[in-house]
N, CA and C atoms of all chains as a GROMACS GRO file, in nm:
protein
  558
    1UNK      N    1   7.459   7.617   9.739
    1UNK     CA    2   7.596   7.564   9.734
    1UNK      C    3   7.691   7.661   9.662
    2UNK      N    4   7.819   7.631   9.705
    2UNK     CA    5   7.941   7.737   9.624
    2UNK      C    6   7.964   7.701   9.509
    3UNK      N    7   8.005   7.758   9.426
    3UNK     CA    8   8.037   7.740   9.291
    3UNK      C    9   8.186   7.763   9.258
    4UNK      N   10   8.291   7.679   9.222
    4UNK     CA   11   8.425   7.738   9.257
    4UNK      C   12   8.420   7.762   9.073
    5UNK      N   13   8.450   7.868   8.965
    5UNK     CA   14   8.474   7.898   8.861
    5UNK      C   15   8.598   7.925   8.762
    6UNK      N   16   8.633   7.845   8.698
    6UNK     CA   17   8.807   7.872   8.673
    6UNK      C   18   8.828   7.945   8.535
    7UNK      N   19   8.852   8.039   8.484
    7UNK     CA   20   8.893   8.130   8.341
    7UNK      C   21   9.028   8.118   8.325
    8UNK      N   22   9.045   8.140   8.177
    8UNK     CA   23   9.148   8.162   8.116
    8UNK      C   24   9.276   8.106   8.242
    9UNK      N   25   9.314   7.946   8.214
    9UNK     CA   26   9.371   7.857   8.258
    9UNK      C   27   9.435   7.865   8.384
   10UNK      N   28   9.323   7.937   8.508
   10UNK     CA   29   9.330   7.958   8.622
   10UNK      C   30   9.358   8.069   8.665
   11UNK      N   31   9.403   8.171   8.567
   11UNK     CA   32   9.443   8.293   8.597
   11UNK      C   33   9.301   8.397   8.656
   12UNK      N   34   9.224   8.348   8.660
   12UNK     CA   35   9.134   8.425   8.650
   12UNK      C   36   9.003   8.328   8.753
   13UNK      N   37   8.942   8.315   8.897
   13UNK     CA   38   8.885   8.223   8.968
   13UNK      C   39   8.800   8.305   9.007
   14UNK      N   40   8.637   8.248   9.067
   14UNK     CA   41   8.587   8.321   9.176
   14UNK      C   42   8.476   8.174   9.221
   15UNK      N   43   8.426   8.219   9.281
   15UNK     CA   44   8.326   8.126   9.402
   15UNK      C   45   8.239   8.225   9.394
   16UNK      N   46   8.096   8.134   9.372
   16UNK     CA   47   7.967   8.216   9.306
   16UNK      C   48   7.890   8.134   9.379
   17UNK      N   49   7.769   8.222   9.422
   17UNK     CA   50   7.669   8.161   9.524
   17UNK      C   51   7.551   8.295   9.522
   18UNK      N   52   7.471   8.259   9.611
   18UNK     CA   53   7.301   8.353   9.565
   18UNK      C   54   7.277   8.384   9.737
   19UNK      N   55   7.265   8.556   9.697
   19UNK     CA   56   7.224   8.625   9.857
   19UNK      C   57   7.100   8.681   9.801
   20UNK      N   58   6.992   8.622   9.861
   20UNK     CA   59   6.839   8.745   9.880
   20UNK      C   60   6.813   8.688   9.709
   21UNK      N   61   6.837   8.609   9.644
   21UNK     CA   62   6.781   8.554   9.526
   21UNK      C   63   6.910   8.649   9.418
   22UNK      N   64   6.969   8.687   9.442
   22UNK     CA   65   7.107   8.754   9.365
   22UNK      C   66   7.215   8.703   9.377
   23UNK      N   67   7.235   8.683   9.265
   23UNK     CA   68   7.338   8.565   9.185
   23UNK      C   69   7.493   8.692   9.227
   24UNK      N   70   7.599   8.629   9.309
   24UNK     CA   71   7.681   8.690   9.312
   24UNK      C   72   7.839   8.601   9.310
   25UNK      N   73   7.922   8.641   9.308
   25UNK     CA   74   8.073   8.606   9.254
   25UNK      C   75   8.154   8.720   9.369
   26UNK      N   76   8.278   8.645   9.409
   26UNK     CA   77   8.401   8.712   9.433
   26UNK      C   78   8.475   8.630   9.342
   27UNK      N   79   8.594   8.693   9.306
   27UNK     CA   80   8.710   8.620   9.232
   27UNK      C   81   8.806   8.709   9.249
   28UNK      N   82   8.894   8.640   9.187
   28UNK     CA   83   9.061   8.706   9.190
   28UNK      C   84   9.132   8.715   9.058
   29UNK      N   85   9.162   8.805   8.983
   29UNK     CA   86   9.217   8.847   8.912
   29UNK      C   87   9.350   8.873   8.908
   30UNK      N   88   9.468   8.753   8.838
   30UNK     CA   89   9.585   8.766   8.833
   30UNK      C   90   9.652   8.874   8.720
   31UNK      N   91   9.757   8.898   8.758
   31UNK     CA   92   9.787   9.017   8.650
   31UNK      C   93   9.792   8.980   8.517
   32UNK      N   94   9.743   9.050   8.440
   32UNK     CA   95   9.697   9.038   8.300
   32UNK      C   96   9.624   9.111   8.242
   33UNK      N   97   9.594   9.056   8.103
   33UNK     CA   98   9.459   9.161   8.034
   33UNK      C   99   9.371   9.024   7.994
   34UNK      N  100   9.257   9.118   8.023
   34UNK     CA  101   9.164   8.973   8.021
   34UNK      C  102   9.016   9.067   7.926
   35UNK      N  103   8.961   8.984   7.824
   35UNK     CA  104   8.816   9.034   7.834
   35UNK      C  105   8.705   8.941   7.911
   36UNK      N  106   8.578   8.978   7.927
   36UNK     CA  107   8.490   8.936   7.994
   36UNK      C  108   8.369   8.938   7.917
   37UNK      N  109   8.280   8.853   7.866
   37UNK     CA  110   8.191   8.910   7.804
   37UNK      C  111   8.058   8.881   7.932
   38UNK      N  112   7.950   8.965   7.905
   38UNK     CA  113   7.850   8.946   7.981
   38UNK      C  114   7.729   8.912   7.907
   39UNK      N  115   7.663   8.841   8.010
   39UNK     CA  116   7.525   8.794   7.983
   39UNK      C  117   7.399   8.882   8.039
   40UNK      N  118   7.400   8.868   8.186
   40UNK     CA  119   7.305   8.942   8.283
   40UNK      C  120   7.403   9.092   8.302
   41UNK      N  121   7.340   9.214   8.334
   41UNK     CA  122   7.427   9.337   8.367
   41UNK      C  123   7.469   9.286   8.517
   42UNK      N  124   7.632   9.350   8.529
   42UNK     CA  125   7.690   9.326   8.655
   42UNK      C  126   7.748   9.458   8.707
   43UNK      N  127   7.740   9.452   8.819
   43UNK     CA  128   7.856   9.545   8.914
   43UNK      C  129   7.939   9.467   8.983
   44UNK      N  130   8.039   9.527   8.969
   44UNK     CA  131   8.150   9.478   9.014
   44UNK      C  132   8.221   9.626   9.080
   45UNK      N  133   8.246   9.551   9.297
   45UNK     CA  134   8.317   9.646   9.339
   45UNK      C  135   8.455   9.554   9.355
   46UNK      N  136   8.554   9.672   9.367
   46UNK     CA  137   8.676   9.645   9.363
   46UNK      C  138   8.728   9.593   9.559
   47UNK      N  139   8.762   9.506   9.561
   47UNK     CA  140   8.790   9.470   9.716
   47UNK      C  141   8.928   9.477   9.754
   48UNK      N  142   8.972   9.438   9.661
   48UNK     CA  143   9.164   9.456   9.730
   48UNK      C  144   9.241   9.474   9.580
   49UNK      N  145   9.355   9.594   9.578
   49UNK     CA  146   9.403   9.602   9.464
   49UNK      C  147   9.320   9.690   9.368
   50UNK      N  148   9.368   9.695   9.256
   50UNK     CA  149   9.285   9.812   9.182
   50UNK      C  150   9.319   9.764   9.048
   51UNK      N  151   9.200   9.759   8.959
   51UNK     CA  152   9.189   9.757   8.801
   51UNK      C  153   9.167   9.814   8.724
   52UNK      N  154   9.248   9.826   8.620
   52UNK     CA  155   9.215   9.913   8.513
   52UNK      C  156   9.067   9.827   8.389
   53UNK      N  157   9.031   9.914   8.391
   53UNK     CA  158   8.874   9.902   8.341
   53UNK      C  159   8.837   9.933   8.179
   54UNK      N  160   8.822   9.858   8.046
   54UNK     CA  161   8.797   9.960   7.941
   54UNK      C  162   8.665   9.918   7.907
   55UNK      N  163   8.587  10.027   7.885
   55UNK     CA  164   8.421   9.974   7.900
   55UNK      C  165   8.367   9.948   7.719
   56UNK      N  166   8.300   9.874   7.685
   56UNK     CA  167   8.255   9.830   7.569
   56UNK      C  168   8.264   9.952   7.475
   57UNK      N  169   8.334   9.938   7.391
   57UNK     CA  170   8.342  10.042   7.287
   57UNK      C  171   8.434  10.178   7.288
   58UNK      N  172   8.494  10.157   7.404
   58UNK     CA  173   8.583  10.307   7.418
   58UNK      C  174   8.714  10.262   7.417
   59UNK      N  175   8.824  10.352   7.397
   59UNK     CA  176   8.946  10.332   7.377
   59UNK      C  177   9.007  10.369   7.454
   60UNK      N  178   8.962  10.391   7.597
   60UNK     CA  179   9.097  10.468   7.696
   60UNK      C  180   9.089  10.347   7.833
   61UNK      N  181   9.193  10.350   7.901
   61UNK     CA  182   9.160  10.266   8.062
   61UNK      C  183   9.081  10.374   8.144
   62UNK      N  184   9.041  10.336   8.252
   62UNK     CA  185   9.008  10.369   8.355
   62UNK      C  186   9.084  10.310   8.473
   63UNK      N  187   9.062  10.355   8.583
   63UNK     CA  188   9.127  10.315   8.686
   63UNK      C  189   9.016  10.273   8.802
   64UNK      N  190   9.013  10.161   8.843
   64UNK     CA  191   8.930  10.156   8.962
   64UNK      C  192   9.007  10.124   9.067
   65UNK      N  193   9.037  10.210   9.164
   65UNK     CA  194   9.093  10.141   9.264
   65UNK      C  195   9.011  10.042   9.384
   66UNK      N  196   9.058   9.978   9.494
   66UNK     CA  197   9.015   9.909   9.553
   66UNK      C  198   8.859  10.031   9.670
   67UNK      N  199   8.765   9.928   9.634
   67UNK     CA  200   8.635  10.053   9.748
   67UNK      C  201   8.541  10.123   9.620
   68UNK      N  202   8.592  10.116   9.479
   68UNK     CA  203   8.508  10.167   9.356
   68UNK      C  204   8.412  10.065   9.317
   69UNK      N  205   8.367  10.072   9.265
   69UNK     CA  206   8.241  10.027   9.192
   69UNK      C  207   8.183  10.083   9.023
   70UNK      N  208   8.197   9.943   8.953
   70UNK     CA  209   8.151   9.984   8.801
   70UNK      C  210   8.024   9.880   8.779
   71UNK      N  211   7.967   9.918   8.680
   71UNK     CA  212   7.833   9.858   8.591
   71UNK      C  213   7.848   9.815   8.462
   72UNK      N  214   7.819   9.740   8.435
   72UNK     CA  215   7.858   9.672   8.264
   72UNK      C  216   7.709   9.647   8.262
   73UNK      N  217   7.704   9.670   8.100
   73UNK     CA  218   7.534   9.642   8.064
   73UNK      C  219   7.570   9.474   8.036
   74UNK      N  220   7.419   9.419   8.047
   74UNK     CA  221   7.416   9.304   7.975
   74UNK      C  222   7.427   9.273   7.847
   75UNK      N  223   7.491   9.146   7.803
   75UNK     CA  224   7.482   9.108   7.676
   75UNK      C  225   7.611   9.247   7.590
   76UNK      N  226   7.722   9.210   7.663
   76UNK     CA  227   7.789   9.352   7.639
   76UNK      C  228   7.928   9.274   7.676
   77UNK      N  229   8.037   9.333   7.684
   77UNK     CA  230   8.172   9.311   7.741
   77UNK      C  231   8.260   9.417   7.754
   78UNK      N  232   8.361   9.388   7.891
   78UNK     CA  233   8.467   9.518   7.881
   78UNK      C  234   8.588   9.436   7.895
   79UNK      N  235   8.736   9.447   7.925
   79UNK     CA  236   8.878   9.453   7.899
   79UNK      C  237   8.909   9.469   8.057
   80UNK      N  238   8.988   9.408   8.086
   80UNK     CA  239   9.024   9.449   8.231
   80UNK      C  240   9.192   9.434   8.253
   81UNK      N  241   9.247   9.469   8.311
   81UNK     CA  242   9.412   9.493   8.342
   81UNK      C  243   9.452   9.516   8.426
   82UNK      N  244   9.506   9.408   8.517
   82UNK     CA  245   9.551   9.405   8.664
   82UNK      C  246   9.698   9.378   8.652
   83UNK      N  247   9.750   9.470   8.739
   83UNK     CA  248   9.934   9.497   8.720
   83UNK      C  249   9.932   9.388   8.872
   84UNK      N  250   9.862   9.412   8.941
   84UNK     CA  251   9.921   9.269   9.049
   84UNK      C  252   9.749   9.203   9.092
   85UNK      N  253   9.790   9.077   9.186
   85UNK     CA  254   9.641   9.063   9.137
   85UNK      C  255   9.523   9.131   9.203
   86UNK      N  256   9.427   9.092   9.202
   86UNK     CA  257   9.286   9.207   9.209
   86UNK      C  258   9.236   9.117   9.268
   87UNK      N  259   9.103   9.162   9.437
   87UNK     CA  260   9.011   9.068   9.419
   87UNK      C  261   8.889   9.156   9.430
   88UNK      N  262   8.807   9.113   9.401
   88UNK     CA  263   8.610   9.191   9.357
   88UNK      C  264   8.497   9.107   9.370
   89UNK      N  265   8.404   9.215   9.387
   89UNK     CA  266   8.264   9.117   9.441
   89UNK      C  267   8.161   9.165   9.307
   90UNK      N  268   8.126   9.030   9.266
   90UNK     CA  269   8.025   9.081   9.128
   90UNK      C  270   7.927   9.054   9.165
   91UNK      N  271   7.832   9.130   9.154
   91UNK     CA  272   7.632   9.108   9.152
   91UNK      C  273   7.592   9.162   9.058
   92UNK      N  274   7.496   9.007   8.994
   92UNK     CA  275   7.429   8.990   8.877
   92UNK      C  276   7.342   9.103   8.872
   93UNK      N  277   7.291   9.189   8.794
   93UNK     CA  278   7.142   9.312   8.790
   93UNK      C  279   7.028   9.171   8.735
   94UNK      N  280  10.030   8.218   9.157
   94UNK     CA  281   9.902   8.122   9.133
   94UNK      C  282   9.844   8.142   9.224
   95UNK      N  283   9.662   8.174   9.180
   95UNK     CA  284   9.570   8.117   9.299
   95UNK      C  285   9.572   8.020   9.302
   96UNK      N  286   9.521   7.996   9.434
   96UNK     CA  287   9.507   7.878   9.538
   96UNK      C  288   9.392   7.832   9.543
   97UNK      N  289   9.317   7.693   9.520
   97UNK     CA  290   9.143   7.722   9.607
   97UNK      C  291   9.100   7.619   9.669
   98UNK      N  292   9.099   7.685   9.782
   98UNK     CA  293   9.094   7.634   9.946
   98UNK      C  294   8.911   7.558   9.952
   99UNK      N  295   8.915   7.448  10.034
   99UNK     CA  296   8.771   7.405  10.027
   99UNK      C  297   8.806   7.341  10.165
  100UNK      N  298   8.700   7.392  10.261
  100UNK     CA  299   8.646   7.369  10.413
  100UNK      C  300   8.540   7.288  10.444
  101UNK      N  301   8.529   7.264  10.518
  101UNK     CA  302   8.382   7.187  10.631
  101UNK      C  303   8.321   7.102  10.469
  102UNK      N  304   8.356   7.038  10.421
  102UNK     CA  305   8.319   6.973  10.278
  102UNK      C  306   8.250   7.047  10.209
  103UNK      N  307   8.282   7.186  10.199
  103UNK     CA  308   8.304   7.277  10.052
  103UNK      C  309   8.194   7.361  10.097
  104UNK      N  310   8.148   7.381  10.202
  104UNK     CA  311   8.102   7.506  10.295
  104UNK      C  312   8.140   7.634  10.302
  105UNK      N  313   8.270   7.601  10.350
  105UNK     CA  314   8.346   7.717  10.311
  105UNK      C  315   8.493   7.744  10.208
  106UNK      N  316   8.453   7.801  10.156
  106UNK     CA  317   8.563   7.799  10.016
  106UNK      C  318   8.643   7.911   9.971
  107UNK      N  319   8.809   7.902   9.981
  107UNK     CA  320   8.834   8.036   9.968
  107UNK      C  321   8.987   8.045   9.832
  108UNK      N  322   8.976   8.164   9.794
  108UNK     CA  323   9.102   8.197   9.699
  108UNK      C  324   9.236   8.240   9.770
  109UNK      N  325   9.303   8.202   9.739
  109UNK     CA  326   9.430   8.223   9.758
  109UNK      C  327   9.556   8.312   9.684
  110UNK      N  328   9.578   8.434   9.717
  110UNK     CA  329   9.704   8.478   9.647
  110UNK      C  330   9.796   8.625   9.725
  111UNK      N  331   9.877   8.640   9.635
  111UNK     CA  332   9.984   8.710   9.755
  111UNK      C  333   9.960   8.872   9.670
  112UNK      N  334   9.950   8.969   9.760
  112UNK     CA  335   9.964   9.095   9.689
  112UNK      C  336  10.071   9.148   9.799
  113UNK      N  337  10.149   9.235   9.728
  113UNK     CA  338  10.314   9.306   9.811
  113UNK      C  339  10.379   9.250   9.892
  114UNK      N  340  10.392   9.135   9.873
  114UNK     CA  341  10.389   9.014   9.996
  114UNK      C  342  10.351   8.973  10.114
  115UNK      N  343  10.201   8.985  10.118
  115UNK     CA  344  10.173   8.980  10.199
  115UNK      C  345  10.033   8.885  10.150
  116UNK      N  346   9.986   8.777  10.264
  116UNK     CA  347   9.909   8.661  10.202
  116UNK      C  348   9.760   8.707  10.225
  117UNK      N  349   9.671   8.693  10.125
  117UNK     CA  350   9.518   8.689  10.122
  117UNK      C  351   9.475   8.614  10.043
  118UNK      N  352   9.323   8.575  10.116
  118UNK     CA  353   9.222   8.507  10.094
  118UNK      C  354   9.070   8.558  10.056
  119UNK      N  355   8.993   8.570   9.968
  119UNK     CA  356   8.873   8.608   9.967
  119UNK      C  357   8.810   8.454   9.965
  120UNK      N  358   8.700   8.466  10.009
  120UNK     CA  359   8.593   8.349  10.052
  120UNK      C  360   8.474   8.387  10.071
  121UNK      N  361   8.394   8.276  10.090
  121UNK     CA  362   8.236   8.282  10.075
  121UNK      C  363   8.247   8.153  10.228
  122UNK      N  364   8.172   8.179  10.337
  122UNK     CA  365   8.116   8.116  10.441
  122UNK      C  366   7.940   8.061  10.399
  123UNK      N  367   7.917   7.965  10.363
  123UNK     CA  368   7.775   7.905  10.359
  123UNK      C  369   7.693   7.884  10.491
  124UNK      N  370   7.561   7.914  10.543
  124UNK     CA  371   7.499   7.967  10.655
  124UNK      C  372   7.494   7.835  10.725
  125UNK      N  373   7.565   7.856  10.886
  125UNK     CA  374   7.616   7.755  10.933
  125UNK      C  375   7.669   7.818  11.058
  126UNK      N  376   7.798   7.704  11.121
  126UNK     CA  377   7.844   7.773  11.234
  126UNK      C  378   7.982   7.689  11.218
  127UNK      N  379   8.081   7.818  11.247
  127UNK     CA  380   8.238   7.667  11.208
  127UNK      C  381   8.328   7.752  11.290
  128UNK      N  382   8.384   7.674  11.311
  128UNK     CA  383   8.536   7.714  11.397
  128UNK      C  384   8.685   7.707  11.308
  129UNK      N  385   8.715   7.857  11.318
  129UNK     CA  386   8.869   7.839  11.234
  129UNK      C  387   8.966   7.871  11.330
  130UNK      N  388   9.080   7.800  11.333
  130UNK     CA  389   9.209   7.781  11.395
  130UNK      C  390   9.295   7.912  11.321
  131UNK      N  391   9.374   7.955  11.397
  131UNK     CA  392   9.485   8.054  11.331
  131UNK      C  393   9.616   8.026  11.336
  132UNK      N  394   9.669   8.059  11.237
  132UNK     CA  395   9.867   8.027  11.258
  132UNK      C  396   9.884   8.139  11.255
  133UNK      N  397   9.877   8.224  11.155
  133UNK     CA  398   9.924   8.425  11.125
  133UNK      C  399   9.819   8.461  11.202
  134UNK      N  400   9.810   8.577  11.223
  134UNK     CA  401   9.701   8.666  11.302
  134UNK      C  402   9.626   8.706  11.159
  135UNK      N  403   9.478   8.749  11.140
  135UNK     CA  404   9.445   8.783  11.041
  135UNK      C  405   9.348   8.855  11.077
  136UNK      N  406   9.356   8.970  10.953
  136UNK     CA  407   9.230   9.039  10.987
  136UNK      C  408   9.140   9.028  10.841
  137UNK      N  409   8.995   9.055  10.895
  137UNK     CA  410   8.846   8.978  10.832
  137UNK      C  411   8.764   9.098  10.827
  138UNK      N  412   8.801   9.161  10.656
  138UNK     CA  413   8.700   9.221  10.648
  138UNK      C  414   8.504   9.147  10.569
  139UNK      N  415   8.439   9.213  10.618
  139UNK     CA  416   8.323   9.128  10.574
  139UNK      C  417   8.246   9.230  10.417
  140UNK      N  418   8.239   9.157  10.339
  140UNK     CA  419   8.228   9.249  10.176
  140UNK      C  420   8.073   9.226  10.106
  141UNK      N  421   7.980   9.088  10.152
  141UNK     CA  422   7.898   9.105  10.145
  141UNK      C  423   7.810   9.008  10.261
  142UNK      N  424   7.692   9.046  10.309
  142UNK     CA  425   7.622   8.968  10.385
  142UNK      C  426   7.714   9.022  10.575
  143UNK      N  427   7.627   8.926  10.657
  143UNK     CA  428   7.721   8.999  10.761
  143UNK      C  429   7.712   8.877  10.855
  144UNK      N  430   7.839   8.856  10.948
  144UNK     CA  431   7.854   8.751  11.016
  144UNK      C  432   7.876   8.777  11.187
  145UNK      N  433   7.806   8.686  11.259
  145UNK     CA  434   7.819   8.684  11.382
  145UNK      C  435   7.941   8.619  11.424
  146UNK      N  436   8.058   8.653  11.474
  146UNK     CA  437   8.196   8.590  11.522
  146UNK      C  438   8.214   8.636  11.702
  147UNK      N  439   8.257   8.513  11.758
  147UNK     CA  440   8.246   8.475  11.929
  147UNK      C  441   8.404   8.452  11.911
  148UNK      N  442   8.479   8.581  11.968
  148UNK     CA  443   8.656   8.583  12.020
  148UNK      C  444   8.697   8.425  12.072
  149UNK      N  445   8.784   8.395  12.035
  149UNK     CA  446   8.842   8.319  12.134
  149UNK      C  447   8.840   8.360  12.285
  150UNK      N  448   8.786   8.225  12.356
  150UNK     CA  449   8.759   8.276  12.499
  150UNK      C  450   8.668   8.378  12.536
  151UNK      N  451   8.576   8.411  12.461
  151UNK     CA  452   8.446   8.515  12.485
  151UNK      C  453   8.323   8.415  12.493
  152UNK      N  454   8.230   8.443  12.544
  152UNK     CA  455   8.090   8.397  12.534
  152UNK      C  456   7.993   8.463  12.400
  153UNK      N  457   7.975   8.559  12.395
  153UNK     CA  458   7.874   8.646  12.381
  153UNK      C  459   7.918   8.601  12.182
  154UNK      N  460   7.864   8.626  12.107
  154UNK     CA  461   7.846   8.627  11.990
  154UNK      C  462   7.873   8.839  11.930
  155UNK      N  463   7.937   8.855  11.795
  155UNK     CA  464   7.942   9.003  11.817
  155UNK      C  465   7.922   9.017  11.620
  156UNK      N  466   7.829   9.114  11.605
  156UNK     CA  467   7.769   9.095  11.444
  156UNK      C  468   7.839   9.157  11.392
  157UNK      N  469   7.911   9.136  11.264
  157UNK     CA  470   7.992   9.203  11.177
  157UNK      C  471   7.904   9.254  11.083
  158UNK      N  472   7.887   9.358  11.007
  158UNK     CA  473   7.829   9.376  10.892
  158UNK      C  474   7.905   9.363  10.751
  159UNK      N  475   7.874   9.389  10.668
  159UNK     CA  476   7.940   9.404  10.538
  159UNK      C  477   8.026   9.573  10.560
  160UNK      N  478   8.188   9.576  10.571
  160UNK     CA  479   8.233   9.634  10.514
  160UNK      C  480   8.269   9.691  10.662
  161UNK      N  481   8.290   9.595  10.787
  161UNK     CA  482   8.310   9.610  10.898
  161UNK      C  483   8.418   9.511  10.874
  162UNK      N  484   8.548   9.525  10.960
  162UNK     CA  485   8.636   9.453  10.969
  162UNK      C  486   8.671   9.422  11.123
  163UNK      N  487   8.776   9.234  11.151
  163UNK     CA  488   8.771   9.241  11.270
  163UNK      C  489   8.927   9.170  11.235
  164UNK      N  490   9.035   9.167  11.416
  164UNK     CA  491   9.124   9.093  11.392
  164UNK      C  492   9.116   9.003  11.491
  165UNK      N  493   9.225   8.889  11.427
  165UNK     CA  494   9.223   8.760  11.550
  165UNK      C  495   9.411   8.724  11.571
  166UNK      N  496   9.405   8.669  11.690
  166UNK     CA  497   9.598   8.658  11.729
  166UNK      C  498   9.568   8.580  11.634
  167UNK      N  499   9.691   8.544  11.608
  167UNK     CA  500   9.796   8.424  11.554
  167UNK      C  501   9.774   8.317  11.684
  168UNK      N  502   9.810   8.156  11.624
  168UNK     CA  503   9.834   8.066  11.722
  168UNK      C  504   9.680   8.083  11.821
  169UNK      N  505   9.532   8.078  11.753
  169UNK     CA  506   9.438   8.110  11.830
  169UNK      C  507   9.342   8.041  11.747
  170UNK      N  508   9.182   8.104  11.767
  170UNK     CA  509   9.116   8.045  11.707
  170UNK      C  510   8.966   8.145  11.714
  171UNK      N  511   8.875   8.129  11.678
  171UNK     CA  512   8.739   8.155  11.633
  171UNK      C  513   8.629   8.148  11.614
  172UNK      N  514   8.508   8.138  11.656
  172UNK     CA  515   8.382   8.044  11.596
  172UNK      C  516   8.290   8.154  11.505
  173UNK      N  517   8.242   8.127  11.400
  173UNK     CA  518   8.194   8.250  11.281
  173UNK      C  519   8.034   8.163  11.296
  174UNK      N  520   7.935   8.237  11.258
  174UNK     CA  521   7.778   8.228  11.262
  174UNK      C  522   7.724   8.279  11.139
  175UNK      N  523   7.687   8.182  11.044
  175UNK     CA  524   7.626   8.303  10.923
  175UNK      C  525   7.509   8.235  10.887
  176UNK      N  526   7.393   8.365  10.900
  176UNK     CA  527   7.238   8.308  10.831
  176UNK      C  528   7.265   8.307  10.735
  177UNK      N  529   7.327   8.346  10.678
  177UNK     CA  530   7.289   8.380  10.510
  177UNK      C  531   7.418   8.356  10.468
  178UNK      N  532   7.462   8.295  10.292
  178UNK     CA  533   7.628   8.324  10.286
  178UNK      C  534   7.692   8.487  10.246
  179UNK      N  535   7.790   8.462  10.327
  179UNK     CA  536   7.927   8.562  10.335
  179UNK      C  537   8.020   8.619  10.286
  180UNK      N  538   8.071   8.671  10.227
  180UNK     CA  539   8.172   8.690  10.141
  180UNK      C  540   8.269   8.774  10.206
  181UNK      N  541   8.399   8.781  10.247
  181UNK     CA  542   8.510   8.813  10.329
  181UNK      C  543   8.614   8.826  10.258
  182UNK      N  544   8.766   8.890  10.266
  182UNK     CA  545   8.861   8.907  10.242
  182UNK      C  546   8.918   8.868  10.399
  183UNK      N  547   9.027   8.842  10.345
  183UNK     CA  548   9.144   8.783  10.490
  183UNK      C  549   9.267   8.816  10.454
  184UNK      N  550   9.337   8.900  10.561
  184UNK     CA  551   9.463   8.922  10.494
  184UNK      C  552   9.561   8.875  10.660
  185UNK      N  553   9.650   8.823  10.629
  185UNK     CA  554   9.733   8.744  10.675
  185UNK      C  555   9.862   8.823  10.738
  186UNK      N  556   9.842   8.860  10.877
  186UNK     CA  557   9.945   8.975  10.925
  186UNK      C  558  10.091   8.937  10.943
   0.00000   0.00000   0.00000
């Protein structure tokens, strides 16, 4: 079954469901700065729009545009910053 | 604001929001067989998993993969096939 998921007072949604026993998410990211903390390590590719990315412990953005792909360790968190909104496909590691 | 869209009694489920003005949807299709109606013409890229879609007025069934895209008129319609669930972007021409 789908899972519809709502963050930081809707600004932030995805629909989560399991391919091949892998726990995965799309959502949409409204413009903002948001953190994320993680549990399981994720990738997350970028599908429409592009986010700026700051990975656990560093002080600069990154840029991912839409077609990129990043990795966050588990039990970890990064910062994210979308100037319009973003949408992405996350799979659990 | 996202939007979140719920189909065939929550089968298929999708997000809603506008980037440069122009309207999209990311969604998840649950493994099944459904028919969607069109008002805009839209085109369907497929982001994870891959779906069998039969044109309006075609017979034959035609397999999309992940990261294959297809379009449909406006004022038309569709029938989508998925073993497995789907995950899609839709952008609204």
């Amino acid at each position: 079954m789908l899972k519809h998921n709502v963050y930081f007072d809707g600004l932030v949604q995805s629909l989560g469901y399991e391919r091949l026993g892998q726990r995965q998410t799309i959502g949409v990211i409204s413009p903002g700065e948001f953190h994320f903390g993680t549990d399981a390590a994720e990738r997350v590719t970028l599908v429409s729009g592009e986010l700026f990315v700051r990975p656990p412990g560093e002080a600069s953005w990154q840029l991912y545009p839409a077609g990129t792909t990043f990795e966050v360790a588990g039990k970890s968190g990064f910062d994210v910053k979308a100037l319009g909104p973003v949408a992405y496909l996350c799979e659990y590691l």
